[in-house]
Residue frames as qw, qx, qy, qz and C-alpha x, y, z in Angstrom:
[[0.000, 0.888, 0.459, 0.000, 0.00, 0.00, 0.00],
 [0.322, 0.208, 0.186, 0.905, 1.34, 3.81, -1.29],
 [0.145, -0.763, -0.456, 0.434, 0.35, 6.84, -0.05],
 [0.541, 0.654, 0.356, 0.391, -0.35, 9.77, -2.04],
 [0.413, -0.667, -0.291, 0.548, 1.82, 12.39, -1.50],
 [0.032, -0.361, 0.219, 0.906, 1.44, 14.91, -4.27],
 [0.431, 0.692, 0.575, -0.070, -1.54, 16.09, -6.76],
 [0.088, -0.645, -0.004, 0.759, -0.17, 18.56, -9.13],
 [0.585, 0.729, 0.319, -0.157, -1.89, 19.96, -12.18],
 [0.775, 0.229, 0.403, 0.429, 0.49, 19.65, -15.47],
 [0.106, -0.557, 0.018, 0.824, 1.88, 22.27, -16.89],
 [0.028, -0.050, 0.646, 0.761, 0.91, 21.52, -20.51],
 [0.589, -0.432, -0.450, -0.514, -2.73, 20.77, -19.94],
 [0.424, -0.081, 0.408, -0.805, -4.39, 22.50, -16.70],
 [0.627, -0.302, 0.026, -0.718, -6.74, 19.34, -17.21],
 [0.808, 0.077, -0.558, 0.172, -4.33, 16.58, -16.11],
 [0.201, -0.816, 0.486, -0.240, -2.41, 16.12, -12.87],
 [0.425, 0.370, -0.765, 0.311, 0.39, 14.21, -11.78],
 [0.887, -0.411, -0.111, -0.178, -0.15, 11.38, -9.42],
 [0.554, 0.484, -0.635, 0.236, 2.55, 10.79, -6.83],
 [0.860, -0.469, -0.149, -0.134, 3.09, 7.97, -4.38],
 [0.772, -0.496, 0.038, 0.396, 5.62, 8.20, -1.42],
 [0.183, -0.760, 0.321, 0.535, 7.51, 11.08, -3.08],
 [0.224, -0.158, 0.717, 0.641, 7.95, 9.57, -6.77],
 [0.505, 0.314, -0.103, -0.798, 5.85, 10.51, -9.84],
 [0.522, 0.178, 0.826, -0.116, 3.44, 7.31, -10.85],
 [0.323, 0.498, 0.735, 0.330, 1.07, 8.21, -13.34],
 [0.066, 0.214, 0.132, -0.966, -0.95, 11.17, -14.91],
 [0.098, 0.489, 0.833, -0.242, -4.74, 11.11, -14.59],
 [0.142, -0.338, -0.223, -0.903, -7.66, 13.90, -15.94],
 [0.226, -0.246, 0.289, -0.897, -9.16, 15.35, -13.86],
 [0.575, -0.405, 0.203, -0.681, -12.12, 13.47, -13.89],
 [0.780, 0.181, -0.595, 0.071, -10.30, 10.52, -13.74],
 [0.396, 0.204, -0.557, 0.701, -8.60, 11.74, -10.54],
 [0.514, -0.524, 0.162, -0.659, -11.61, 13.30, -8.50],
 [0.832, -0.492, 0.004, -0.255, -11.77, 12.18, -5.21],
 [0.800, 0.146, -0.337, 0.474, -8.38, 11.65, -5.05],
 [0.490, -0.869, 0.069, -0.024, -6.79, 13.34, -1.71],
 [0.331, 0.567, -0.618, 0.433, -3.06, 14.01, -0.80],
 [0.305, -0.344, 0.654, -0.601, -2.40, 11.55, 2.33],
 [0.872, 0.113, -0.063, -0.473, -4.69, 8.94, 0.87],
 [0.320, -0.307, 0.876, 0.191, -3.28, 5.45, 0.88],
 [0.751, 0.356, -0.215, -0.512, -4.11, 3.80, -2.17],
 [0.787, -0.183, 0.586, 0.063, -3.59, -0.25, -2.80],
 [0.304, -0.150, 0.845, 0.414, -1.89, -1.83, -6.13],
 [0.160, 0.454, 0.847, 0.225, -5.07, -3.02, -7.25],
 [0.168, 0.908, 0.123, -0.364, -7.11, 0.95, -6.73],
 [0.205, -0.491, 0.486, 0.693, -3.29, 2.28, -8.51],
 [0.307, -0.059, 0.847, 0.429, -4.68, -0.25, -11.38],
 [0.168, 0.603, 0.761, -0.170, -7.90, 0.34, -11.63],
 [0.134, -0.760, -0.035, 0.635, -7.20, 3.95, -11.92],
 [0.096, -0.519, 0.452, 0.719, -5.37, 3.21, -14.69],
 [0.337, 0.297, 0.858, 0.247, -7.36, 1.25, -16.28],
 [0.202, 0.843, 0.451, -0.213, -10.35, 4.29, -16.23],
 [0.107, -0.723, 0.324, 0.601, -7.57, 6.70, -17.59],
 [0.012, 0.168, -0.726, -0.667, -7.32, 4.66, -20.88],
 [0.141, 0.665, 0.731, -0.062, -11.02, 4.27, -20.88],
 [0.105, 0.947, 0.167, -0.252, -11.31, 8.34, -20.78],
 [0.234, -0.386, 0.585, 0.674, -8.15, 8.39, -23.53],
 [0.028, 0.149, 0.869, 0.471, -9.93, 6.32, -25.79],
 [0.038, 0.779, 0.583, -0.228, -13.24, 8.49, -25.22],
 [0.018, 0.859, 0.043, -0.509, -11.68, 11.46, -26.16],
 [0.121, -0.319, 0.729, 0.593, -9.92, 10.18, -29.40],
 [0.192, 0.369, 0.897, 0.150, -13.22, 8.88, -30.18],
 [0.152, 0.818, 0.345, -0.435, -15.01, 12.25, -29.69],
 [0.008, -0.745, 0.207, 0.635, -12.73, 13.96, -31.36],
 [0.247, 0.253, 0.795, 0.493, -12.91, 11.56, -34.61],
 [0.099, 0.545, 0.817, -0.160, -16.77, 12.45, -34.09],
 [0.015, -0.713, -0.037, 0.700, -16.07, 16.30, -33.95],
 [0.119, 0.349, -0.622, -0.691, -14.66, 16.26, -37.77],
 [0.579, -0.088, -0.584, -0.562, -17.76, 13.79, -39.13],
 [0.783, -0.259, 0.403, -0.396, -20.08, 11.14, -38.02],
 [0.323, 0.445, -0.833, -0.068, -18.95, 7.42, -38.07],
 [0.813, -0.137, -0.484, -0.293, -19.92, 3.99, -37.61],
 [0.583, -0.700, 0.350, -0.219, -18.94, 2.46, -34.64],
 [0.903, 0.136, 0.116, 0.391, -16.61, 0.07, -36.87],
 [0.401, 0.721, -0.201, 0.529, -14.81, 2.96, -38.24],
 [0.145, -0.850, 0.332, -0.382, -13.74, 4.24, -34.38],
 [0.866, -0.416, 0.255, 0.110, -13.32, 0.95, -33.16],
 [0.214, 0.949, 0.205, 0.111, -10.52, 1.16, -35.87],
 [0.323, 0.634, -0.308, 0.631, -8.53, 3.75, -35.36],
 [0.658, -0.687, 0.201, -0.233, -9.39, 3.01, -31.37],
 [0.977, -0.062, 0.154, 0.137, -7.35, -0.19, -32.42],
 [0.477, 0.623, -0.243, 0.570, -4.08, 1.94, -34.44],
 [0.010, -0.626, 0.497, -0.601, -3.57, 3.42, -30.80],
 [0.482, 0.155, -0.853, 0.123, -3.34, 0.09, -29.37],
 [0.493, -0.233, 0.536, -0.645, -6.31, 0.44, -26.96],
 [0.161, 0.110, -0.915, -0.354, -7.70, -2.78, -26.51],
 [0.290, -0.351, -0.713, -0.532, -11.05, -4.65, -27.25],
 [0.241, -0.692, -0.655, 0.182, -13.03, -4.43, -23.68],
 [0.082, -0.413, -0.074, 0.904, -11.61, -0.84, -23.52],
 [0.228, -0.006, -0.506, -0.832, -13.07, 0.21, -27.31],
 [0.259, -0.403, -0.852, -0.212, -16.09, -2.01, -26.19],
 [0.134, -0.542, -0.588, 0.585, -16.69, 0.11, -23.01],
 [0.140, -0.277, 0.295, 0.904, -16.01, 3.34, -25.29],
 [0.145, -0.152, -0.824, -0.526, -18.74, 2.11, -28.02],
 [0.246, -0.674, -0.695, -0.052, -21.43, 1.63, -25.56],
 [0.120, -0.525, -0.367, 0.758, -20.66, 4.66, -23.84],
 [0.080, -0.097, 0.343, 0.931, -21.02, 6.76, -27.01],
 [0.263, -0.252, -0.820, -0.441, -23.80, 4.74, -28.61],
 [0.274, -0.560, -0.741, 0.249, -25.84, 5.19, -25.23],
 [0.169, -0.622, -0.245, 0.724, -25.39, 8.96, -25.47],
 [0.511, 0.799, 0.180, -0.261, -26.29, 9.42, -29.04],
 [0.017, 0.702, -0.565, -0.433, -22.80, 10.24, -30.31],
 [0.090, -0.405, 0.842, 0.345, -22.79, 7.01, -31.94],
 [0.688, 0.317, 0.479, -0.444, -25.45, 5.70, -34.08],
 [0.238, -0.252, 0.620, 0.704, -24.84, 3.82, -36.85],
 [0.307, 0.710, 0.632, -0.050, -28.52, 4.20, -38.56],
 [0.102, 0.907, 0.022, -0.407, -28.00, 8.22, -38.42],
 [0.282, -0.713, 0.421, 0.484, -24.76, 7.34, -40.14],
 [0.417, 0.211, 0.768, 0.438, -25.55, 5.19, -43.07],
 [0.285, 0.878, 0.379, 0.071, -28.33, 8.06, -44.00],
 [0.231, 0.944, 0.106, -0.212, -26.25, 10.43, -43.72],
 [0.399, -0.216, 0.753, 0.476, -23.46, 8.89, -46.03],
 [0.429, 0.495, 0.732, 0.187, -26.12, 8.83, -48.45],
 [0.157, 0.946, 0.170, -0.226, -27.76, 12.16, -48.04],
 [0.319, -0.730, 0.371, 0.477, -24.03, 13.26, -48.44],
 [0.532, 0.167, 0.822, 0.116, -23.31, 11.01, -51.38],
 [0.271, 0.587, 0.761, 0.039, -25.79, 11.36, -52.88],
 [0.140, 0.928, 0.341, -0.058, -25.77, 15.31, -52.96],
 [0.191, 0.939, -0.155, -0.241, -22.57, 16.07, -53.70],
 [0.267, 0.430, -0.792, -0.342, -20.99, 12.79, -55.69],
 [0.859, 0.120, -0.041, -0.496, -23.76, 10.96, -56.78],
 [0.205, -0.301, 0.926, -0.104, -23.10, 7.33, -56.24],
 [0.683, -0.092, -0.497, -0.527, -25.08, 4.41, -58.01],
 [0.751, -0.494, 0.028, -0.437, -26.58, 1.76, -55.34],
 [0.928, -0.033, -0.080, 0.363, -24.34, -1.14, -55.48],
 [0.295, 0.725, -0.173, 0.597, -21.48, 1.70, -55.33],
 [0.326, -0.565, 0.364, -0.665, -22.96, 3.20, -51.93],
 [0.816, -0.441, 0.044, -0.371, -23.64, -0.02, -50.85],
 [0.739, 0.378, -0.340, 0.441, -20.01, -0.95, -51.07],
 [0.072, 0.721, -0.205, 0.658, -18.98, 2.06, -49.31],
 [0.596, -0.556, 0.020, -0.578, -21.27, 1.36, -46.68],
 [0.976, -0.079, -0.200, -0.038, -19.98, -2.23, -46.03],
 [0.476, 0.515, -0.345, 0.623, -16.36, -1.01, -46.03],
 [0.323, -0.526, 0.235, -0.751, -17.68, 1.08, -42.96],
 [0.245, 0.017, -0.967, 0.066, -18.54, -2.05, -41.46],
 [0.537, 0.027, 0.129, -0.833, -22.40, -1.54, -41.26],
 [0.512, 0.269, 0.768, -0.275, -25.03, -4.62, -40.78],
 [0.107, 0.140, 0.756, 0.630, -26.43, -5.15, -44.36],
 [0.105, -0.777, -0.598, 0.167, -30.02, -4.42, -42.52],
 [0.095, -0.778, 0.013, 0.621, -28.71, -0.46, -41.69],
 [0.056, 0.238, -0.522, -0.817, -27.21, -0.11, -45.57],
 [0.013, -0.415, -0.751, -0.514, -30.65, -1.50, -47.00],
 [0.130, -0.787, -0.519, 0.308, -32.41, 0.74, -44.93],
 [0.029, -0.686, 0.055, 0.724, -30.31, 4.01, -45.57],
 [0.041, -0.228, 0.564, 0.792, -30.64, 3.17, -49.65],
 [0.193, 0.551, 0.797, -0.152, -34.48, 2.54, -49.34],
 [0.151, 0.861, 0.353, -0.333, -35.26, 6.09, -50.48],
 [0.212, -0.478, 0.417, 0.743, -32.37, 6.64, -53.14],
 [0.676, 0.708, 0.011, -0.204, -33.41, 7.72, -56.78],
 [0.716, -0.021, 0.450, 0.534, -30.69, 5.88, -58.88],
 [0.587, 0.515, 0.440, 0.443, -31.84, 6.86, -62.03],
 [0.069, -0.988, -0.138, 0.001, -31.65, 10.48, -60.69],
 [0.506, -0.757, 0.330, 0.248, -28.43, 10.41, -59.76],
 [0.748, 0.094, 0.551, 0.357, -27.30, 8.99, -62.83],
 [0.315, 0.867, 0.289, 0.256, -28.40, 11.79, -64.76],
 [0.275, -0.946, 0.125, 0.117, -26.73, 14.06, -62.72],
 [0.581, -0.313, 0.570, 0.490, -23.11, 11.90, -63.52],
 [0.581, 0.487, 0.533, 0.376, -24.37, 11.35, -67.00],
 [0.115, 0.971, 0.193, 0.083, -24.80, 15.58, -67.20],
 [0.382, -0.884, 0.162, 0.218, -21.93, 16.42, -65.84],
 [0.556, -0.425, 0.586, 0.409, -19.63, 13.91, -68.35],
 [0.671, 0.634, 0.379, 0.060, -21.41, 14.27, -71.68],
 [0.255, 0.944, -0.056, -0.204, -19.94, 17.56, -72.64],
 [0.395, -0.626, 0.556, 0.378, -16.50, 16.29, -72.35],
 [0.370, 0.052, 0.764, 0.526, -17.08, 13.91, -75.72],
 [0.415, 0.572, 0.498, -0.503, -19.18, 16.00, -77.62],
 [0.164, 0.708, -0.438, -0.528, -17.50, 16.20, -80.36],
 [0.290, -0.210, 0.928, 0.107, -17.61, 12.64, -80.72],
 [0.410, -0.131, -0.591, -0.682, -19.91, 11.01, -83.32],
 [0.690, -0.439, 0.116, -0.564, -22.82, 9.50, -81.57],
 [0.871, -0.065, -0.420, -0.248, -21.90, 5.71, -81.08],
 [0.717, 0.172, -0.518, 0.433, -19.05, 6.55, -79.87],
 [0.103, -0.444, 0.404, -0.793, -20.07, 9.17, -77.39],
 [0.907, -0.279, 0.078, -0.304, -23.08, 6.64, -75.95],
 [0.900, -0.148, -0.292, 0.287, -20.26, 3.80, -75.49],
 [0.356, 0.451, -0.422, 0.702, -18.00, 6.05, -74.09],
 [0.572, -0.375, 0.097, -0.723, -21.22, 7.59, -71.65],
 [0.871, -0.260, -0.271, -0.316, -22.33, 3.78, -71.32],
 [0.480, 0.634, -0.375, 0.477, -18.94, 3.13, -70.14],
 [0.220, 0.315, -0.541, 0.749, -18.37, 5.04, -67.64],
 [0.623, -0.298, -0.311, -0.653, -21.93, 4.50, -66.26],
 [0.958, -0.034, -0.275, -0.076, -21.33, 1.03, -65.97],
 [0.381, 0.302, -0.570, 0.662, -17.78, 1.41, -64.27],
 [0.164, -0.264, 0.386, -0.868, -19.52, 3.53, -61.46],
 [0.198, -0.043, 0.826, -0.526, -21.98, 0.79, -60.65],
 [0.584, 0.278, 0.125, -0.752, -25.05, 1.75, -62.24],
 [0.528, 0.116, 0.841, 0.012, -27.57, -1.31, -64.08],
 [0.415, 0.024, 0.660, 0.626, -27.77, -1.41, -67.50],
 [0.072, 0.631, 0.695, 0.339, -31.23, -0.67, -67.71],
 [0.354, -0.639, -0.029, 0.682, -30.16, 2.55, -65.82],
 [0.380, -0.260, 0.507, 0.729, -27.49, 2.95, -68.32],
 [0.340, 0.245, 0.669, 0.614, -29.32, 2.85, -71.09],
 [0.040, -0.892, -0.436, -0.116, -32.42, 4.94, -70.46],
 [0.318, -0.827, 0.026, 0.463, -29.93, 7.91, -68.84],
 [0.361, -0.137, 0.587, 0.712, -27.52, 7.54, -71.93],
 [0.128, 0.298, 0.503, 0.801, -30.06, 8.30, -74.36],
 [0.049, 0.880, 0.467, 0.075, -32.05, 10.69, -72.69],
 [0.426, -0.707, 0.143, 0.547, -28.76, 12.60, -72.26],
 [0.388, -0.157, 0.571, 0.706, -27.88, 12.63, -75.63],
 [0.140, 0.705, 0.599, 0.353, -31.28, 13.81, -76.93],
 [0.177, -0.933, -0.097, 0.297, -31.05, 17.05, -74.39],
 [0.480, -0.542, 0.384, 0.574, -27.21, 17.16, -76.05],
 [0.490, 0.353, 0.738, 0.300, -28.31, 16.71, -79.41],
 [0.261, 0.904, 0.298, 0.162, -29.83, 19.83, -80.43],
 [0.466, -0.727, 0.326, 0.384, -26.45, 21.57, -79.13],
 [0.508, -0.149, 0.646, 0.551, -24.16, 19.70, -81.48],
 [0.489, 0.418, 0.609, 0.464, -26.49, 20.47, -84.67],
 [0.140, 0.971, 0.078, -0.180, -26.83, 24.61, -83.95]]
């Protein structure tokens, strides 16, 4: 058993302090990792541990927030990068439910709004986004749910608009296989393909012959 005989608040971050037993420096704790600590306390091996244990619990909470701060994410994606900074599985597990119980982590909210996103500013054909999603390591249930309400063919148009112009010069057969192409690279189903290819080339059509 060790007795604490210093508490003293870091100099680089006012929200840590130094933990020291019998005159030598042990660990460093945040703040609210450390409440209820006392100078003069005796503390046992197994409290010392414990301690630390909650300290990489509230590490690996705040690397998780701060992922959260810059987008939202699945709760694969933080486990992760929880895993690159070698915290390990019951820790990222505690970390997960904590989030997930406080909203911060939902991976429903997060497959829609991959889509919405997606979807509004680099259209994506379904089988595409539903790649994406998987990658993310979402439940196949949560990625058919968030692509229940996508317009393909809409979104196709939108690609299809945006790459016609580049071959316009081209005769037609070759600008529709070029169009059908690249369609068909980016996921989209033929019967897509085809109906977006030539209604794109009829709006493009009257262009080429003024």
């Amino acid at each position: 058993m060790s007795t604490i005989t210093a508490l003293t608040t870091q100099v680089k971050n006012a929200d840590r302090v130094s933990v020291f037993l019998d005159g030598e420096f042990v660990c460093g704790l945040a703040l609210e990792v450390a409440v209820g600590l006392r100078v003069g306390q005796t503390i046992t091996p197994a409290e010392l541990a414990a301690l630390e244990r909650r300290e990489e619990i509230h590490r690996a909470r705040e690397r998780a927030i701060a992922l959260l701060a810059r987008r939202p994410r699945s709760a694969n994606e933080i486990a992760r990068q929880l895993r690159r900074h070698q915290h390990d599985d019951e820790v990222i597990q505690q970390v997960l439910e904590n989030l997930t119980a406080a909203g911060l982590i939902d991976d429903n909210a997060f497959a829609a709004f991959w889509v919405e996103q997606r979807d509004t500013f680099r259209p994506r054909s379904r089988l595409a986004l539903r790649q994406e999603l998987s990658q993310k390591g979402l439940e196949r249930e949560v990625v058919s749910e968030a692509l229940e309400g996508l317009d393909e063919i809409e979104a196709a148009r939108r690609v299809a608009r945006k790459q016609a112009g580049r071959w316009r010069e081209l005769p037609e057969a070759e600008w529709r296989a070029k169009l059908t192409r690249y369609l068909l690279r980016h996921g989209y189903p033929y019967d897509v393909v085809n109906e977006v290819v030539s209604e794109t080339w009829l709006a493009l059509k009257p262009d080429d012959e003024s």
